[in-house]
C-alpha positions in Angstrom: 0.0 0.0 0.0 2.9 2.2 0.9 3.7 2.5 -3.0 0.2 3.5 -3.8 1.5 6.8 -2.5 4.7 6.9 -4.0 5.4 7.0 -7.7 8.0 4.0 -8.5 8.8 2.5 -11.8 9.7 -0.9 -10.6 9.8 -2.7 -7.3 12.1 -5.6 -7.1 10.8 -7.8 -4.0 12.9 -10.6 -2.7 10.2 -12.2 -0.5 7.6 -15.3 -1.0 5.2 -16.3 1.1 3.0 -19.6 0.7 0.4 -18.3 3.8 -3.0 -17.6 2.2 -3.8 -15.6 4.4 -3.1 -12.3 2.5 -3.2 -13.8 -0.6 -6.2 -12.0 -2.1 -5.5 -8.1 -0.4 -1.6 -9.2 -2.1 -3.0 -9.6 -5.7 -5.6 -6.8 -5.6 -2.7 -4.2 -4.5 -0.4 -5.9 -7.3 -2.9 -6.0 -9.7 -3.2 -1.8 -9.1 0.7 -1.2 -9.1 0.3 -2.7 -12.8 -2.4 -0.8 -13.9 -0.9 1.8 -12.7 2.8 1.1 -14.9 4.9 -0.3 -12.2 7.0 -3.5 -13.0 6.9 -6.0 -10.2 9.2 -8.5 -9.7 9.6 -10.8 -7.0 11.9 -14.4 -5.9 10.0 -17.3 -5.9 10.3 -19.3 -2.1 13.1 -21.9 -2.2 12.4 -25.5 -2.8 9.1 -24.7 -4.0 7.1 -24.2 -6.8 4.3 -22.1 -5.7 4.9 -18.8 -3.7 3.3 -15.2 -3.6 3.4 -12.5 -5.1 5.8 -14.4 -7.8 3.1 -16.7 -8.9 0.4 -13.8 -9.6 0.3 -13.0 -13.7 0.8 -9.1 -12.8 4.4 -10.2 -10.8 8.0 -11.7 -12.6 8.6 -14.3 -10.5 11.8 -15.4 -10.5 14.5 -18.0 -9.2 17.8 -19.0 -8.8 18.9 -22.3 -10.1 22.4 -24.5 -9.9 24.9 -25.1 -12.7 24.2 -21.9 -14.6 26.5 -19.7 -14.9 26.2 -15.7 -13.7 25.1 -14.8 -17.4 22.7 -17.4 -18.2 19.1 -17.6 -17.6 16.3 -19.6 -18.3 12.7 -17.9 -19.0 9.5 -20.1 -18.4 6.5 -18.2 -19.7 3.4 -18.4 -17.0 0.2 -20.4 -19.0 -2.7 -18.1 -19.1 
């Protein structure tokens, strides 16, 4: 909510959270900061494949992985 009130062009978030607790608030507030032109991005949680806000289509979820090396990557499109 804090960004709401604060004009940013990208947020990069290295958090996850797998507690559904928040999970509909999280999306509706992500859902604005994208509508409103902000880039989100956010780490997925280790050793899982499901986390939040990385999972939501408005977020880049992202992760590390073994053996590459610190100019590869590997991009997964989300299904729709």
């Amino acid at each position: 909510r804090y960004l709401e009130s604060h004009r940013v062009d990208i947020v990069n978030m290295s958090l996850a959270t797998q507690n559904l607790e928040y999970v509909i608030e999280l999306q509706k507030i992500c859902n604005k900061l994208v509508e409103d032109g902000v880039i989100l991005v956010s780490s997925l949680a280790n050793h899982y494949d499901n986390s939040y806000p990385a999972v939501f289509k408005s977020v880049i979820g992202v992760k590390g992985r073994m053996g590459l090396s610190e100019k590869e990557y590997i991009y997964q499109q989300k299904e729709t």
